[in-house]
PDB file of N, CA, C, O and CB in Angstrom:
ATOM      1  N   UNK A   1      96.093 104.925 138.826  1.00  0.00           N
ATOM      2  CA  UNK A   1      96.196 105.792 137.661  1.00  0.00           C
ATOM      3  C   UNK A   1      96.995 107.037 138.054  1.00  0.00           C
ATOM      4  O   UNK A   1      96.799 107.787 139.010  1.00  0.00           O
ATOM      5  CB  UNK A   1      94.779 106.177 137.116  1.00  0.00           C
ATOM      6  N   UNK A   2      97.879 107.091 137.166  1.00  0.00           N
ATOM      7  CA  UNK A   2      98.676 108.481 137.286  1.00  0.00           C
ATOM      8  C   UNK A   2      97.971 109.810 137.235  1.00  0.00           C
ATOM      9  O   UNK A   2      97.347 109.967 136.186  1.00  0.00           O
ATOM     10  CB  UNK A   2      99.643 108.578 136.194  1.00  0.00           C
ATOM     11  N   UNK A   3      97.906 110.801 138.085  1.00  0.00           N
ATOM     12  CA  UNK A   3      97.127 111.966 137.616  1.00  0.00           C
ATOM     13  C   UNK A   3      98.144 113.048 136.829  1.00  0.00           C
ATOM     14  O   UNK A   3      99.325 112.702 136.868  1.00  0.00           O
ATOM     15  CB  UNK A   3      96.374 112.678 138.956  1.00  0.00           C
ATOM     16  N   UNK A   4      97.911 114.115 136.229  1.00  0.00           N
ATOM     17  CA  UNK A   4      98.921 114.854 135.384  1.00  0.00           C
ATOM     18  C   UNK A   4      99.394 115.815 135.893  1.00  0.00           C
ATOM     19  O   UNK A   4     100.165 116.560 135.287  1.00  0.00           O
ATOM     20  CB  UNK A   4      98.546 115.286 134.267  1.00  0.00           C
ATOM     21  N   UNK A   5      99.051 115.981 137.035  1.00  0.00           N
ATOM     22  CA  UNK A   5     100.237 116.480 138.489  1.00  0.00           C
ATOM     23  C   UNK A   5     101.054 115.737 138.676  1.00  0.00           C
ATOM     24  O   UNK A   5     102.215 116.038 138.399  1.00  0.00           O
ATOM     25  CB  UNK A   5      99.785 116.603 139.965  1.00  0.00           C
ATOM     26  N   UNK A   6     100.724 114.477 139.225  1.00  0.00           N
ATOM     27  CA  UNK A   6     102.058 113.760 139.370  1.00  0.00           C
ATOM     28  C   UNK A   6     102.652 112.990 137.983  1.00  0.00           C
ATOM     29  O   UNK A   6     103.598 112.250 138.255  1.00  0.00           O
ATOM     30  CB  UNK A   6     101.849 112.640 140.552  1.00  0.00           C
ATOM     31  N   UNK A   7     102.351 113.014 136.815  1.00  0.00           N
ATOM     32  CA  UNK A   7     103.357 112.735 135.752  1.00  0.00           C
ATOM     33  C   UNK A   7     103.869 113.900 135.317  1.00  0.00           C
ATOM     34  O   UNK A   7     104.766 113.615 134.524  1.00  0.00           O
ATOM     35  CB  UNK A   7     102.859 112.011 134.617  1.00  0.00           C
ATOM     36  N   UNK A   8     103.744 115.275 135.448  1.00  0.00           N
ATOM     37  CA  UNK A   8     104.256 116.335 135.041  1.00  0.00           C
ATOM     38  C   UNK A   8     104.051 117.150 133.765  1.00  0.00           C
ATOM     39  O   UNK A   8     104.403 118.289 133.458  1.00  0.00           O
ATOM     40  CB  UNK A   8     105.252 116.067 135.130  1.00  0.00           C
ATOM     41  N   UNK A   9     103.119 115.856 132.885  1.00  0.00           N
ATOM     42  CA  UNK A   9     102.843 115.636 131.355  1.00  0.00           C
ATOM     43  C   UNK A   9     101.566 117.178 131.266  1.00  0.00           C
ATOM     44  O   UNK A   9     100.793 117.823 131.974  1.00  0.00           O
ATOM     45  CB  UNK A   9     101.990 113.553 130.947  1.00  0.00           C
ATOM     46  N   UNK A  10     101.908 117.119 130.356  1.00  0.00           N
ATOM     47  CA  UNK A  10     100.843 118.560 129.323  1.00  0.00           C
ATOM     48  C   UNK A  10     100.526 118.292 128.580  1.00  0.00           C
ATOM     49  O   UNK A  10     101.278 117.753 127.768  1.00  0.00           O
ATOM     50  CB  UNK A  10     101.194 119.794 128.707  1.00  0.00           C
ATOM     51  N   UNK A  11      98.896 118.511 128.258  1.00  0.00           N
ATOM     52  CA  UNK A  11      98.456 118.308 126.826  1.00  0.00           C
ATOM     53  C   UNK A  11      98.629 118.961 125.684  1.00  0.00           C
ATOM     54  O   UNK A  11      98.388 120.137 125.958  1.00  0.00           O
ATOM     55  CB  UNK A  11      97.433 118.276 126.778  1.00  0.00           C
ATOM     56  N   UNK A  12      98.858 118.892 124.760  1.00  0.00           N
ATOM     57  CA  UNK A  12      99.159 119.223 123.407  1.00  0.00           C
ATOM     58  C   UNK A  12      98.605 120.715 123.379  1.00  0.00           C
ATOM     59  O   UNK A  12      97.629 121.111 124.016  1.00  0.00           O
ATOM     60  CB  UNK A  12      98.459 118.161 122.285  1.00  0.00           C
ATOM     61  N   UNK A  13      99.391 121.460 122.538  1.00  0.00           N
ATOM     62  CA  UNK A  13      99.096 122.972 122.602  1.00  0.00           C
ATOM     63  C   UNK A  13      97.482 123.278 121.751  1.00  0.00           C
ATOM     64  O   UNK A  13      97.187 123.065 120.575  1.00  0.00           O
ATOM     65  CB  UNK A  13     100.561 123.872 121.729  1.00  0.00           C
ATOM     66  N   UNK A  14      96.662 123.838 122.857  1.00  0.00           N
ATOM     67  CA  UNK A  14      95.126 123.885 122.115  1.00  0.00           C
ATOM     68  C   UNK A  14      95.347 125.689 121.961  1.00  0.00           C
ATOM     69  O   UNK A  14      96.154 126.428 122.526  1.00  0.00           O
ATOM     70  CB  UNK A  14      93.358 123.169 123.396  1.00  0.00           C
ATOM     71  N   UNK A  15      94.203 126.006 120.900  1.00  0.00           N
ATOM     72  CA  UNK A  15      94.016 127.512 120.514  1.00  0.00           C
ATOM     73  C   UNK A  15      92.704 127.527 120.290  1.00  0.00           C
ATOM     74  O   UNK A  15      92.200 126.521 119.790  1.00  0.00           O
ATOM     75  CB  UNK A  15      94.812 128.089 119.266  1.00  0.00           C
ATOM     76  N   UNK A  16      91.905 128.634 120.602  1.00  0.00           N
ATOM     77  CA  UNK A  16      90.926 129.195 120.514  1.00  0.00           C
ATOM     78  C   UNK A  16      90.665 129.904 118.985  1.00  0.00           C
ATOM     79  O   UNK A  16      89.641 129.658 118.347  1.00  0.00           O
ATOM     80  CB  UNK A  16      90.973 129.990 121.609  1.00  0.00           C
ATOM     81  N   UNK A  17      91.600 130.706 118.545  1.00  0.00           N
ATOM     82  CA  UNK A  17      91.699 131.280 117.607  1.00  0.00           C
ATOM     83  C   UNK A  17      91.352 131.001 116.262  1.00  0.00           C
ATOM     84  O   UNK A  17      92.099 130.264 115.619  1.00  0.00           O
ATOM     85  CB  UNK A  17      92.545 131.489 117.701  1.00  0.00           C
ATOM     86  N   UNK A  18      90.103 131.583 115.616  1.00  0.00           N
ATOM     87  CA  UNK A  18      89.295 131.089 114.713  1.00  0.00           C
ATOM     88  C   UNK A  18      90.314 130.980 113.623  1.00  0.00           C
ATOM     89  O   UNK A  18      90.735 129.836 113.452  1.00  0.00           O
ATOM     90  CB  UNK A  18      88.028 131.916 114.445  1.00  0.00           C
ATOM     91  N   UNK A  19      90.882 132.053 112.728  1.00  0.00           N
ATOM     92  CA  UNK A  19      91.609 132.159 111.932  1.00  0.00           C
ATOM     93  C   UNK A  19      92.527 130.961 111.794  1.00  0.00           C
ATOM     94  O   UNK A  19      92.565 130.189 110.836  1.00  0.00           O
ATOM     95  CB  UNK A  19      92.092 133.236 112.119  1.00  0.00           C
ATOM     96  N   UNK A  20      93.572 130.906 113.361  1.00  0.00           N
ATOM     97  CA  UNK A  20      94.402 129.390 112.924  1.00  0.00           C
ATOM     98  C   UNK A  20      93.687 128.146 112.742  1.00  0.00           C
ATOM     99  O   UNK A  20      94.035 127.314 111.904  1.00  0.00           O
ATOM    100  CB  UNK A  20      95.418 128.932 114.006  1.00  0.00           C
ATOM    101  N   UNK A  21      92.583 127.987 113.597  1.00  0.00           N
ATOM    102  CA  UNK A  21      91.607 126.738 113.035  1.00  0.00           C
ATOM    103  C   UNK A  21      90.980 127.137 111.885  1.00  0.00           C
ATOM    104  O   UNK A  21      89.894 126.560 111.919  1.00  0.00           O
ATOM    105  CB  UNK A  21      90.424 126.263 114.020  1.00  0.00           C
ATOM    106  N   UNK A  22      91.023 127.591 111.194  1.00  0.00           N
ATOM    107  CA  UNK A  22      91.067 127.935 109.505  1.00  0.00           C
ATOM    108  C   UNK A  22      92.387 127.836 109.045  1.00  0.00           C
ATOM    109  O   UNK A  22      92.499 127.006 108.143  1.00  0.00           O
ATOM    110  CB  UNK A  22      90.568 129.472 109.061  1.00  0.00           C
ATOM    111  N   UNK A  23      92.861 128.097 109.191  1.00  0.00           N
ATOM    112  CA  UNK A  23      94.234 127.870 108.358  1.00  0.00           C
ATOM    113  C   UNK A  23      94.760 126.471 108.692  1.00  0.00           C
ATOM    114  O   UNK A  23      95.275 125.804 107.794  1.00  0.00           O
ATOM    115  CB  UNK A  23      95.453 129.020 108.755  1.00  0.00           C
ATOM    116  N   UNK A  24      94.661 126.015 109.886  1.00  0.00           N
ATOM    117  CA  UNK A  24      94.336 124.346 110.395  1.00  0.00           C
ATOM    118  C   UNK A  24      93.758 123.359 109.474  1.00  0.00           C
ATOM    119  O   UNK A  24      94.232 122.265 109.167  1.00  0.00           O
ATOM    120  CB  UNK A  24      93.274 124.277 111.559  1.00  0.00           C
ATOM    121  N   UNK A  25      92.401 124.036 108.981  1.00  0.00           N
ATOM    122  CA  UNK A  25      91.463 122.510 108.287  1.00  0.00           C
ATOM    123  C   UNK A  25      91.836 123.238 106.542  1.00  0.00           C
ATOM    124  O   UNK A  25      91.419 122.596 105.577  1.00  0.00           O
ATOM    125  CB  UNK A  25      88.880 122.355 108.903  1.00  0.00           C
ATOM    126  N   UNK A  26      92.424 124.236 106.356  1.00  0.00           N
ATOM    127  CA  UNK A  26      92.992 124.352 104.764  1.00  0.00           C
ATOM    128  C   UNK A  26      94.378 123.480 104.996  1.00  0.00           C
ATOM    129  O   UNK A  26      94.679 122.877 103.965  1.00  0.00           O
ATOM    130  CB  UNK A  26      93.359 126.253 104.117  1.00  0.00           C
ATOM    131  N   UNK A  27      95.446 123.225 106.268  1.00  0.00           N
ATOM    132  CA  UNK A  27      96.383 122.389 105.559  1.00  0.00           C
ATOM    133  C   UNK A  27      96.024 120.983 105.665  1.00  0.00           C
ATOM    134  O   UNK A  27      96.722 120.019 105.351  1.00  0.00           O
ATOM    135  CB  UNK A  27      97.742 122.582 106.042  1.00  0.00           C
ATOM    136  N   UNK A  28      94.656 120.989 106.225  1.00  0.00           N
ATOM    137  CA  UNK A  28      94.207 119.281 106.998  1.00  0.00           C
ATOM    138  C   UNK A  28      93.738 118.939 104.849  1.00  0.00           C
ATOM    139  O   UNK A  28      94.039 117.984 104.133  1.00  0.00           O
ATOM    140  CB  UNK A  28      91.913 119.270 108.977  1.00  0.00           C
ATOM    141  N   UNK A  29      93.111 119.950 104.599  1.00  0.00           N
ATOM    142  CA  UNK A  29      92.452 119.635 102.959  1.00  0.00           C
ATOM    143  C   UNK A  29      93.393 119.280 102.095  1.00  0.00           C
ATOM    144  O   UNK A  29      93.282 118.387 101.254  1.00  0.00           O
ATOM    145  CB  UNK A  29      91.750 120.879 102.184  1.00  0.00           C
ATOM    146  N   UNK A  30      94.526 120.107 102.322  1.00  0.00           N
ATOM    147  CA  UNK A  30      95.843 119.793 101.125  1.00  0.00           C
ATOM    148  C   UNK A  30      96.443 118.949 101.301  1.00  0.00           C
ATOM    149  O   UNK A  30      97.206 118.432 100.485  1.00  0.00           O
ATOM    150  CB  UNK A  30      96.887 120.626 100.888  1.00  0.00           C
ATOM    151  N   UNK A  31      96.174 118.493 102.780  1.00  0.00           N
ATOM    152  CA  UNK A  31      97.224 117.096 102.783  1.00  0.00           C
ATOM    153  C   UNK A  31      95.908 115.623 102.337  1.00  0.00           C
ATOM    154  O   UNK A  31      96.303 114.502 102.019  1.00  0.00           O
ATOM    155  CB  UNK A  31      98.167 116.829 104.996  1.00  0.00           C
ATOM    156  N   UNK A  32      94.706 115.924 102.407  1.00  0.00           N
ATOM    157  CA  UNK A  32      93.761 114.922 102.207  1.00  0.00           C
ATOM    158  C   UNK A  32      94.017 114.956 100.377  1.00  0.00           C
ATOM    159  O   UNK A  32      94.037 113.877  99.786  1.00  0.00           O
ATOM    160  CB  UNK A  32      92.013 115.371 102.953  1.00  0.00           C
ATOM    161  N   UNK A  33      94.162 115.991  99.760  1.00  0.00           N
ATOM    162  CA  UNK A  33      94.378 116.200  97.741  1.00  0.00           C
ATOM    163  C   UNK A  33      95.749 115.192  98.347  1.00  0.00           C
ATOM    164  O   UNK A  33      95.754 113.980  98.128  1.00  0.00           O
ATOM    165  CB  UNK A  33      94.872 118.553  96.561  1.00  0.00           C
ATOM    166  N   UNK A  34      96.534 115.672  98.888  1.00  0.00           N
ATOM    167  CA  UNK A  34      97.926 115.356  98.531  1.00  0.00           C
ATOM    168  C   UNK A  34      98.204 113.407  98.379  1.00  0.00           C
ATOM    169  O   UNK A  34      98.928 112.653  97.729  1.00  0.00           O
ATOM    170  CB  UNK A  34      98.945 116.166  99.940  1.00  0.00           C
ATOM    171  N   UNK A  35      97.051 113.292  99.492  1.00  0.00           N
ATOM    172  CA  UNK A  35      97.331 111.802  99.426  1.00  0.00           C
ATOM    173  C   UNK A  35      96.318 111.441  98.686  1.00  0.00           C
ATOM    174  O   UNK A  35      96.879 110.521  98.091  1.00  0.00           O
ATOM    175  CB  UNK A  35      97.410 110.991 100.727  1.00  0.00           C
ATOM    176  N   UNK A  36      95.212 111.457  98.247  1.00  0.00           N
ATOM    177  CA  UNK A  36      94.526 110.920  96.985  1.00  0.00           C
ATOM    178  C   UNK A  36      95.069 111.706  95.829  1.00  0.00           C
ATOM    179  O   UNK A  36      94.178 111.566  94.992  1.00  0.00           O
ATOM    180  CB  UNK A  36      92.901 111.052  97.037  1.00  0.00           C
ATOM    181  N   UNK A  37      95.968 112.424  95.304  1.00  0.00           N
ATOM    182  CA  UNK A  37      96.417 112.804  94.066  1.00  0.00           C
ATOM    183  C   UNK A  37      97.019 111.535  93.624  1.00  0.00           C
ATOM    184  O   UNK A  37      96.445 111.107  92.622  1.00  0.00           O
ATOM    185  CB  UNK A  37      97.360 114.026  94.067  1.00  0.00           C
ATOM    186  N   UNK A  38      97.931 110.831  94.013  1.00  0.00           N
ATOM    187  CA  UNK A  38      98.656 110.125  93.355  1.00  0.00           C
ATOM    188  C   UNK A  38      98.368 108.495  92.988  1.00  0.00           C
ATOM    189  O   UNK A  38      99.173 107.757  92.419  1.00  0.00           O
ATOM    190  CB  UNK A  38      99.697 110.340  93.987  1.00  0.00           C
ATOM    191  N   UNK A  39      97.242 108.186  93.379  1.00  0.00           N
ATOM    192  CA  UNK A  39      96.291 106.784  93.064  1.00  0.00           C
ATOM    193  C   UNK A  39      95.045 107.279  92.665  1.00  0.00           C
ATOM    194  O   UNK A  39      94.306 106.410  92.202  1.00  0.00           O
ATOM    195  CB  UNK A  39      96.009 105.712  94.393  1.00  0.00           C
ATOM    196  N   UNK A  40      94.407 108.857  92.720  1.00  0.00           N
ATOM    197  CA  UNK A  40      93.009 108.713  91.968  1.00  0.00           C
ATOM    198  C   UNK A  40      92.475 108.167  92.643  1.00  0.00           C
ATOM    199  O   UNK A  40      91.542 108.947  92.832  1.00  0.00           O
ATOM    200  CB  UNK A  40      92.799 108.143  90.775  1.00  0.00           C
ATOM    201  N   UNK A  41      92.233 107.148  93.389  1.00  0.00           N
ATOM    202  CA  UNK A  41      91.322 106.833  94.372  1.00  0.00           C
ATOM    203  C   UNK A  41      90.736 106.981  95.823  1.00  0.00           C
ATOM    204  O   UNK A  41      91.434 106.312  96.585  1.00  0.00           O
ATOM    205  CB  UNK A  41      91.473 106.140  94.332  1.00  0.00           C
ATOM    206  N   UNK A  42      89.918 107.483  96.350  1.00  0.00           N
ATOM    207  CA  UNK A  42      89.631 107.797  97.372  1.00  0.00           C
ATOM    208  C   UNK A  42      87.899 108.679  97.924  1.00  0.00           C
ATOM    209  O   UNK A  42      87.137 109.406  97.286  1.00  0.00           O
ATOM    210  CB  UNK A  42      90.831 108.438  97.485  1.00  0.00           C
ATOM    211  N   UNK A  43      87.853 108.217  99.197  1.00  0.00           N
ATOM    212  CA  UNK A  43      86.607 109.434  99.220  1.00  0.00           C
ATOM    213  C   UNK A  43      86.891 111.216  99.680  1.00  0.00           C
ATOM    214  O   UNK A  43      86.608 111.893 100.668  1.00  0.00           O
ATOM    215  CB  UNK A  43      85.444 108.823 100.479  1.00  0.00           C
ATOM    216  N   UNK A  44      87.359 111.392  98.805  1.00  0.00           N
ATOM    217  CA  UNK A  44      87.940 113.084  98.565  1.00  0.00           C
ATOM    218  C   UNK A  44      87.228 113.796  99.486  1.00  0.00           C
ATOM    219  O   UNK A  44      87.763 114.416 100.406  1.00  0.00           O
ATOM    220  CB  UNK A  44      87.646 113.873  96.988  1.00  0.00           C
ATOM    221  N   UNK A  45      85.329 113.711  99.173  1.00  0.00           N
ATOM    222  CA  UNK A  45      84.839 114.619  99.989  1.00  0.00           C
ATOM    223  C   UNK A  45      84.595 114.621 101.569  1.00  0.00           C
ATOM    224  O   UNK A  45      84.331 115.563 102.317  1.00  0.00           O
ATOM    225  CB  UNK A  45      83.857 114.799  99.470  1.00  0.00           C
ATOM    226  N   UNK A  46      84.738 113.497 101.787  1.00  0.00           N
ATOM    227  CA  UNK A  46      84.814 113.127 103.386  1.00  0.00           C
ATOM    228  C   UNK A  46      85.593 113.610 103.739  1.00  0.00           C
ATOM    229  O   UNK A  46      85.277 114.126 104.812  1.00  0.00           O
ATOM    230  CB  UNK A  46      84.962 111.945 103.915  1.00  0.00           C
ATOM    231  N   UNK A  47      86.740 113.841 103.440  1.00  0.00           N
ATOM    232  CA  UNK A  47      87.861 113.994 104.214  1.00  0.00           C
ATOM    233  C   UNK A  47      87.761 116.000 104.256  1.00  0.00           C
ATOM    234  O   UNK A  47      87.761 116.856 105.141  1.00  0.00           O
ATOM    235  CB  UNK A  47      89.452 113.069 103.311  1.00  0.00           C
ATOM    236  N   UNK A  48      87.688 115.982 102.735  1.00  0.00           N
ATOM    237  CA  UNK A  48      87.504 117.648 102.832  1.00  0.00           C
ATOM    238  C   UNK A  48      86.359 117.908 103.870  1.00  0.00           C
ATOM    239  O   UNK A  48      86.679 118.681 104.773  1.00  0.00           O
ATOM    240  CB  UNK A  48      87.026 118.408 101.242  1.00  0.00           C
ATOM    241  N   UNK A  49      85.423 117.540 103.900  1.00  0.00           N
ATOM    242  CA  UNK A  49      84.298 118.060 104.437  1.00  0.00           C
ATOM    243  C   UNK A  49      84.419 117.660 106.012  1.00  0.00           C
ATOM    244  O   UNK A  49      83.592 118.210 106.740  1.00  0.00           O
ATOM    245  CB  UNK A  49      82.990 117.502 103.665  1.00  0.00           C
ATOM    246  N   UNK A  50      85.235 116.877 106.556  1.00  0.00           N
ATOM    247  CA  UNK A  50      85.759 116.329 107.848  1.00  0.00           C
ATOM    248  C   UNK A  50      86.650 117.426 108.469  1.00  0.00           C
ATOM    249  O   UNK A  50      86.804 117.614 109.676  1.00  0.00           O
ATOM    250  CB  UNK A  50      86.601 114.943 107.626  1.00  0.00           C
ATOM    251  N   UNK A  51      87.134 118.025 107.599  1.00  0.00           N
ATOM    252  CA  UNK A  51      88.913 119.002 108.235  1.00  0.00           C
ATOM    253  C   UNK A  51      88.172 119.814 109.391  1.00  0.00           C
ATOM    254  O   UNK A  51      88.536 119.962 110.558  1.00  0.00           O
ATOM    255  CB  UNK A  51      89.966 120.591 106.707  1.00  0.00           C
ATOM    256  N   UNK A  52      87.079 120.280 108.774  1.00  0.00           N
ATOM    257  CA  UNK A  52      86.693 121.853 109.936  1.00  0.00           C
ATOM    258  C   UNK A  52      86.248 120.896 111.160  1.00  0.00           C
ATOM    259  O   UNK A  52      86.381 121.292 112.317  1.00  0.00           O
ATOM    260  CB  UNK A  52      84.945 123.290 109.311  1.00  0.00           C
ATOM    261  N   UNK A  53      85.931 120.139 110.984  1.00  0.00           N
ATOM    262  CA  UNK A  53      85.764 119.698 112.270  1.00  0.00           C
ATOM    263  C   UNK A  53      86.851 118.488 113.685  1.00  0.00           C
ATOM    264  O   UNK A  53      86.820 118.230 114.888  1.00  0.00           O
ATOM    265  CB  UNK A  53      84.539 119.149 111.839  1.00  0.00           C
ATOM    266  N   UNK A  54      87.657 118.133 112.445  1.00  0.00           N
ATOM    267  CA  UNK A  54      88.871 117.410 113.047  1.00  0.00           C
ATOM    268  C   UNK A  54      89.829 118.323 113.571  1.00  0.00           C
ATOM    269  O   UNK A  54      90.645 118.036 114.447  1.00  0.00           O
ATOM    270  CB  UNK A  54      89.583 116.541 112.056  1.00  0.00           C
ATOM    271  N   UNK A  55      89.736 119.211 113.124  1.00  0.00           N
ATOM    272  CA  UNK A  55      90.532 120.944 113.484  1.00  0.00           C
ATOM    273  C   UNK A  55      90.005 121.125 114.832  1.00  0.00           C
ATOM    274  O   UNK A  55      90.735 121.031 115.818  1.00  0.00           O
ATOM    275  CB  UNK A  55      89.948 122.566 112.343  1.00  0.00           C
ATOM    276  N   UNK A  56      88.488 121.438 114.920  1.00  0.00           N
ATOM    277  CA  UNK A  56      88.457 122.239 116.176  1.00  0.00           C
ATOM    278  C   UNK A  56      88.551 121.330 117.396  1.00  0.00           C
ATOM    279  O   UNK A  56      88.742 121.645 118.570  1.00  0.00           O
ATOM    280  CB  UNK A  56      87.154 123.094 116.257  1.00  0.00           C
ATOM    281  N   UNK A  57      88.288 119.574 116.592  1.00  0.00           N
ATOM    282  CA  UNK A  57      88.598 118.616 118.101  1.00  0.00           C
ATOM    283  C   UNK A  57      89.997 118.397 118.489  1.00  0.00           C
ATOM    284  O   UNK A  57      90.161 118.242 119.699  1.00  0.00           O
ATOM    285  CB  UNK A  57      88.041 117.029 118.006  1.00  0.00           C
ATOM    286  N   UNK A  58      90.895 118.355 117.855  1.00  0.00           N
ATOM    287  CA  UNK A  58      92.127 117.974 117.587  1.00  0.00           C
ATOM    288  C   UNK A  58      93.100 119.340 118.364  1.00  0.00           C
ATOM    289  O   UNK A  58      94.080 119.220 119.100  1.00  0.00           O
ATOM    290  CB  UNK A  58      92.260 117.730 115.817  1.00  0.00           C
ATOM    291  N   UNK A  59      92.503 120.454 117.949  1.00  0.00           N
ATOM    292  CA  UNK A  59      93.666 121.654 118.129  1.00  0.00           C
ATOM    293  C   UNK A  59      92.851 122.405 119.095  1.00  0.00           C
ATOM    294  O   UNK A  59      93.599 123.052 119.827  1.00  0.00           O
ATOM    295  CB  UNK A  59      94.169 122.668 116.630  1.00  0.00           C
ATOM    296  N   UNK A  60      91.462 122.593 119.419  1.00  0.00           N
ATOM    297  CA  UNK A  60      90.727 123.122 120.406  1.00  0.00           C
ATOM    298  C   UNK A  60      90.212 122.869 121.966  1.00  0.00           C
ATOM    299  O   UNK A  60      90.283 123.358 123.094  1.00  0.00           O
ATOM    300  CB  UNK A  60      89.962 123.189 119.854  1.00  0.00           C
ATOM    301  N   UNK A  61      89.566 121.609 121.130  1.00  0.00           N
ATOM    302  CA  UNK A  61      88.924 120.659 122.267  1.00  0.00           C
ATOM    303  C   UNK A  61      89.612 119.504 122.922  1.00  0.00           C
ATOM    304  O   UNK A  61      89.767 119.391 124.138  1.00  0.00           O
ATOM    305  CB  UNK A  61      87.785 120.043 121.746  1.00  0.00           C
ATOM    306  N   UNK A  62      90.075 118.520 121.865  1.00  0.00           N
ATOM    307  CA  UNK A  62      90.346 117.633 123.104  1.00  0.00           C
ATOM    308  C   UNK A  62      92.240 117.579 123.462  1.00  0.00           C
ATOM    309  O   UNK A  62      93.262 117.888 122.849  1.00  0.00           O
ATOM    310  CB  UNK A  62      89.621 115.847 122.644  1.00  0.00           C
ATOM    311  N   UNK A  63      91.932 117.061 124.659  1.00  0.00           N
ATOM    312  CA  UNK A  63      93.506 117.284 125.165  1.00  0.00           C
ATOM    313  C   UNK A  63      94.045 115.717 124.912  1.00  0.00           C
ATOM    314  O   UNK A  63      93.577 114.652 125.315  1.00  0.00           O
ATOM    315  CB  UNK A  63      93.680 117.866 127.097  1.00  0.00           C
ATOM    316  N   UNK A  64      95.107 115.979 124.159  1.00  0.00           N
ATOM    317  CA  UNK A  64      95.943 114.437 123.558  1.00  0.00           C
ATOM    318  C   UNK A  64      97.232 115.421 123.807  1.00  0.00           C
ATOM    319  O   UNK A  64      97.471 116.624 123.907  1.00  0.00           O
ATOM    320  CB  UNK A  64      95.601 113.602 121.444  1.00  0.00           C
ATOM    321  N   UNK A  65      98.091 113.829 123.856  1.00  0.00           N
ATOM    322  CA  UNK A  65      99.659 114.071 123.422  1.00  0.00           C
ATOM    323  C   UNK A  65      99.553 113.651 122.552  1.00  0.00           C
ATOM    324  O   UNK A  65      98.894 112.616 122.452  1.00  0.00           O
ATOM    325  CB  UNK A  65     100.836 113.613 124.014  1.00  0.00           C
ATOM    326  N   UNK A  66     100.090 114.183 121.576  1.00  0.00           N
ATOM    327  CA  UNK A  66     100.699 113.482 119.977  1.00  0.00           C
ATOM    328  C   UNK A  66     101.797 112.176 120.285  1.00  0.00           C
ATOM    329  O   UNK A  66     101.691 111.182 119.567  1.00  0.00           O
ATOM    330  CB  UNK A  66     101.795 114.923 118.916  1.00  0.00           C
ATOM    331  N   UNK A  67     102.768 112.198 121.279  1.00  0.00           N
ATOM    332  CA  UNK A  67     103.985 111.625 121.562  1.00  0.00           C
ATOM    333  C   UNK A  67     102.998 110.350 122.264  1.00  0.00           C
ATOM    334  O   UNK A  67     103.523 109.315 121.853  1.00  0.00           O
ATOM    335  CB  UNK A  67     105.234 112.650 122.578  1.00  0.00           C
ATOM    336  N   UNK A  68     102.172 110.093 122.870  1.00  0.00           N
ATOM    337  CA  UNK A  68     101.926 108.794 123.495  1.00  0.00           C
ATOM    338  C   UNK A  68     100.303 109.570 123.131  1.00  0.00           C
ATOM    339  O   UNK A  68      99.782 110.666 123.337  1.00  0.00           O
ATOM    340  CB  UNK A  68     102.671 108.280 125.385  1.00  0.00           C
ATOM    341  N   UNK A  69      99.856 108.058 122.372  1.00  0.00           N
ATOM    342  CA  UNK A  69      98.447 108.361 121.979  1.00  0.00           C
ATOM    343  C   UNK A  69      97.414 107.607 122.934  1.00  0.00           C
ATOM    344  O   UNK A  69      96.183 107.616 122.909  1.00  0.00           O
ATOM    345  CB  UNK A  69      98.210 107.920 120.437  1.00  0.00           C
ATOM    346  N   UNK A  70      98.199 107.029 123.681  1.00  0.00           N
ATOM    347  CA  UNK A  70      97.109 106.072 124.888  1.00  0.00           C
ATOM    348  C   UNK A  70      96.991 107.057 125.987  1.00  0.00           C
ATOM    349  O   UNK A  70      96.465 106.448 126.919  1.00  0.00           O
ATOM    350  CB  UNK A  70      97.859 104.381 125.670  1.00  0.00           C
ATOM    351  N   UNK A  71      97.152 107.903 126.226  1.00  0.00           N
ATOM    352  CA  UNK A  71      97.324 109.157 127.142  1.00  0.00           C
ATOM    353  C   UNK A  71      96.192 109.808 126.759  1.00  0.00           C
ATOM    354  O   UNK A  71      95.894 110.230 125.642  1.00  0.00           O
ATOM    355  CB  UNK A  71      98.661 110.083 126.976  1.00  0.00           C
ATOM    356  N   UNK A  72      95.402 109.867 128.095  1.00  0.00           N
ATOM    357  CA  UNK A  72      93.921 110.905 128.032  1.00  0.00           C
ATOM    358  C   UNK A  72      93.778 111.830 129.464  1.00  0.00           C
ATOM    359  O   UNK A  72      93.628 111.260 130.545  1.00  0.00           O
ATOM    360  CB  UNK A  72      92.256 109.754 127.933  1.00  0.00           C
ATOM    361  N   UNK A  73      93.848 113.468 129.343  1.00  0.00           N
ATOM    362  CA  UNK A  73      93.801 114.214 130.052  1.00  0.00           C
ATOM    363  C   UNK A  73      92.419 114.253 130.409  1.00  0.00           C
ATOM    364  O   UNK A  73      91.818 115.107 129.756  1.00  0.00           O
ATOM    365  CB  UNK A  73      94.383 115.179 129.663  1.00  0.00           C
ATOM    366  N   UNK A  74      91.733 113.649 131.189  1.00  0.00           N
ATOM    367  CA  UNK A  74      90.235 113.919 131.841  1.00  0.00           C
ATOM    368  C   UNK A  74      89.918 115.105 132.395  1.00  0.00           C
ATOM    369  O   UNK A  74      88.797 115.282 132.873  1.00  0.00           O
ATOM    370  CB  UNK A  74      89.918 113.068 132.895  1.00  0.00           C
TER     371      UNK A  74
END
């Protein structure tokens, strides 16, 4: 297994900062309207009620590359 010293690779830019993980799970909400607006169908509130927390794993906690999703920083 490659360690991320020797691939050189960095995990995705994380922030602490309450405010942008608020402003994070308001564009995570508009894009959840955006894609059930146009079929009416969907579970709306899951997804709204999911953002604050897909926010703080996604942009806080866990370390991913967006560019290769099989990639896990231990």
């Amino acid at each position: 297994m490659i360690t991320q010293a020797m691939s050189g690779r960095q995990p995705a830019p994380r922030t602490t900062d309450v405010e942008e993980l608020e402003r994070t799970a308001r564009r995570l909400r508009r894009d959840v309207i955006d894609l059930v607006a146009p079929t009416g169908q969907a579970y709306v509130q899951q997804g709204l009620g999911a953002a604050d927390l897909f926010a703080v794993l996604c942009f806080a906690e866990l370390h991913l590359d967006p560019l290769d999703l099989d990639w896990v920083d231990w």
